[in-house]
C-alpha positions as CSV (number, residue, x, y, z in Angstrom):
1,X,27.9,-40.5,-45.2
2,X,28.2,-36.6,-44.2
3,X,25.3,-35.5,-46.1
4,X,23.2,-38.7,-44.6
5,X,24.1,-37.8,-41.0
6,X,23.8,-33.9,-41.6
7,X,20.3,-34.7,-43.3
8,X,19.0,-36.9,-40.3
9,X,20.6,-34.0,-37.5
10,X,18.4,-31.5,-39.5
11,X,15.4,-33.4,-39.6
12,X,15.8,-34.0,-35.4
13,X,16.2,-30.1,-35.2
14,X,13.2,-29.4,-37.5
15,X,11.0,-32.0,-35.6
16,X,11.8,-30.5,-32.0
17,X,11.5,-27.3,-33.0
18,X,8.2,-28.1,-34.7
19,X,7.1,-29.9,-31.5
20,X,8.1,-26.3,-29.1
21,X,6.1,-24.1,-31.5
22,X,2.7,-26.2,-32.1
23,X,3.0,-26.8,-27.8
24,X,3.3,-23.3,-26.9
25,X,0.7,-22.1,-28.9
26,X,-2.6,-22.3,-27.6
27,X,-5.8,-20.6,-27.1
28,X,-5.9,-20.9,-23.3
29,X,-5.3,-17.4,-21.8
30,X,-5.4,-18.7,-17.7
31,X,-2.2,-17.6,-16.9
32,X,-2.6,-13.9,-18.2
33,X,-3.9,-11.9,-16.0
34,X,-4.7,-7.5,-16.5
35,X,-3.8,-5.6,-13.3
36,X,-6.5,-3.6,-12.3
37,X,-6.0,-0.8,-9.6
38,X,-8.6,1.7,-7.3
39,X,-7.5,4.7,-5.8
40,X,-9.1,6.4,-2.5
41,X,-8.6,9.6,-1.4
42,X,-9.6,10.5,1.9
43,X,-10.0,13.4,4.3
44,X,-9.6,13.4,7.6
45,X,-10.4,16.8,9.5
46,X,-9.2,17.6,13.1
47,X,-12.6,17.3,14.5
48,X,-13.2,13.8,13.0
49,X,-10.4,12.0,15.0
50,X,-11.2,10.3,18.1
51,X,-8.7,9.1,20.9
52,X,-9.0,5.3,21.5
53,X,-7.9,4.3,25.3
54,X,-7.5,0.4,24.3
55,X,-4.9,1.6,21.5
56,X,-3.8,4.7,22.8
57,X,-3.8,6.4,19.5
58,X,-6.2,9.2,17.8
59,X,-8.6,7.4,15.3
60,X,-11.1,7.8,12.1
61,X,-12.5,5.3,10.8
62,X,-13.5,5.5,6.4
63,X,-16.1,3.3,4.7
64,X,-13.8,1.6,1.4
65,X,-15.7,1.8,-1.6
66,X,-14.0,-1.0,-3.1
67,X,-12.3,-4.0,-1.5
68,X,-13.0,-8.0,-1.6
69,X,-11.0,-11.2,-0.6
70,X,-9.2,-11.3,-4.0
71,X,-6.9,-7.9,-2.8
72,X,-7.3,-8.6,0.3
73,X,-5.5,-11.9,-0.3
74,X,-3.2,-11.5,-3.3
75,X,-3.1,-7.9,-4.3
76,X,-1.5,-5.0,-2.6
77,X,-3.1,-1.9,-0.4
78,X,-0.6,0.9,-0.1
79,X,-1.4,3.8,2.0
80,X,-0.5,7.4,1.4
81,X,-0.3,10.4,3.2
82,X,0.2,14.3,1.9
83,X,2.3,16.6,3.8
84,X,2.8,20.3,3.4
85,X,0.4,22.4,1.3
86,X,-1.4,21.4,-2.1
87,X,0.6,23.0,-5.3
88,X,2.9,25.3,-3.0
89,X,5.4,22.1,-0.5
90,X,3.0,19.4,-1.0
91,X,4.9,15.4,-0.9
92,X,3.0,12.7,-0.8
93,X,4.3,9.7,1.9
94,X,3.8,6.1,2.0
95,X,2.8,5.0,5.5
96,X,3.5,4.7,8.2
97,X,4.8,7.9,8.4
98,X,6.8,8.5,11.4
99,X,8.3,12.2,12.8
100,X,10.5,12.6,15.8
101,X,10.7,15.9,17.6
102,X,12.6,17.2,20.1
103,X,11.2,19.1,22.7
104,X,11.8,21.0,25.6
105,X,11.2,19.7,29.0
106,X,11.1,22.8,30.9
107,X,14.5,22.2,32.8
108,X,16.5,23.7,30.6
109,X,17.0,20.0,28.9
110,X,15.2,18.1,26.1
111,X,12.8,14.7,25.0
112,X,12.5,13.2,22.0
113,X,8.9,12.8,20.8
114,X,7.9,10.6,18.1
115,X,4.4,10.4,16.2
116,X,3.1,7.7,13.9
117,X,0.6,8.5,11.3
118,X,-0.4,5.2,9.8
119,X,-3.5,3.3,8.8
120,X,-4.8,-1.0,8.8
121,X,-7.9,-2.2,6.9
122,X,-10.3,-4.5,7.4
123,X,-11.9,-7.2,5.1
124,X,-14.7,-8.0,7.3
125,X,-15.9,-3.9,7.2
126,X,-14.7,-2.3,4.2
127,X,-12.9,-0.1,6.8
128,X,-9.9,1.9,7.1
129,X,-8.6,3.4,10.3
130,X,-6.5,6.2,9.9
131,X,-4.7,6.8,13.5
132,X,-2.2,9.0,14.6
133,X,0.0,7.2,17.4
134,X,2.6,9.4,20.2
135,X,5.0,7.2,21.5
136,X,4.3,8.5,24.7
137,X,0.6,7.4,25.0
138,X,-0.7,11.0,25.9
139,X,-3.8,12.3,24.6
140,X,-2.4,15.7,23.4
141,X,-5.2,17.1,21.5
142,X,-2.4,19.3,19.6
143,X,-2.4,16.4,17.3
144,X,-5.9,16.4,16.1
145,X,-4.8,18.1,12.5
146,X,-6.9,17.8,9.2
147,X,-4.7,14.8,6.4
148,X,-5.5,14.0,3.4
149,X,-4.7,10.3,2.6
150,X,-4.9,7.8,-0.3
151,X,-5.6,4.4,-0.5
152,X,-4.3,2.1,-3.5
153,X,-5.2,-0.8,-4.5
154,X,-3.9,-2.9,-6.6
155,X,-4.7,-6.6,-8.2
């Protein structure tokens, strides 16, 4: 009676596992899919920004070499910026990158200034805009400096 039931158990065991291996194997390959990835680098000197009045920021605008509705929708664009100088301080920062200063107001007391260096994309123009922002709205010219940024995609 032991052997009987032990024999039947094993054939059960046998017959699902039989039923998991012949189901998972196929030769369908939909649901694997190879990320792919395109990197941008981009310079942006200090005569090449622009202040915009409607957004109260400095500007540049970059033609993307390689962007569609698949990223746009369900990959990943990370922007970069590099701070300090190339193989001496040189970091590399994801944005936005945001710096507060504290300045002197010339009555013997202080303000704190901040600046936003960040960047948005459009699908409709293959465009970035790079843009530096002062949290006080003032064109300061004094901000107009050459970056070098990087755009990464990734699908």
């Amino acid at each position: 009676m032991k052997r009987r039931l032990f024999t039947s158990l094993f054939a059960v065991v046998l017959l699902i596992g039989s039923a998991f291996f012949v189901t998972s194997c196929t030769d369908q390959n939909d649901d694997i899919v190879e990320t792919a990835w395109n990197v941008e680098n981009f310079t942006v000197n200090a005569s090449e920004w622009s202040w915009s009045p409607a957004n109260r920021r400095w500007e540049a605008v970059k033609q993307l070499e390689y962007i569609d509705d698949f990223i746009y929708e369900d990959g990943a664009v990370i922007g970069y910026v590099f701070l300090g100088e190339q193989n001496v301080n040189e970091v590399q920062v994801q944005l936005p990158y945001l710096k507060s200063y504290r300045l002197d107001d010339g009555d013997g007391g202080f303000f704190i200034f901040t600046e936003t260096i960040g960047y948005e994309y459009s699908i409709l123009t293959n465009r970035a805009t790079f843009f530096i922002e002062p949290s006080d709205g003032i064109e300061d010219t004094d901000a107009k400096v050459t970056y070098n940024f990087r755009i990464v995609m990734i699908w």
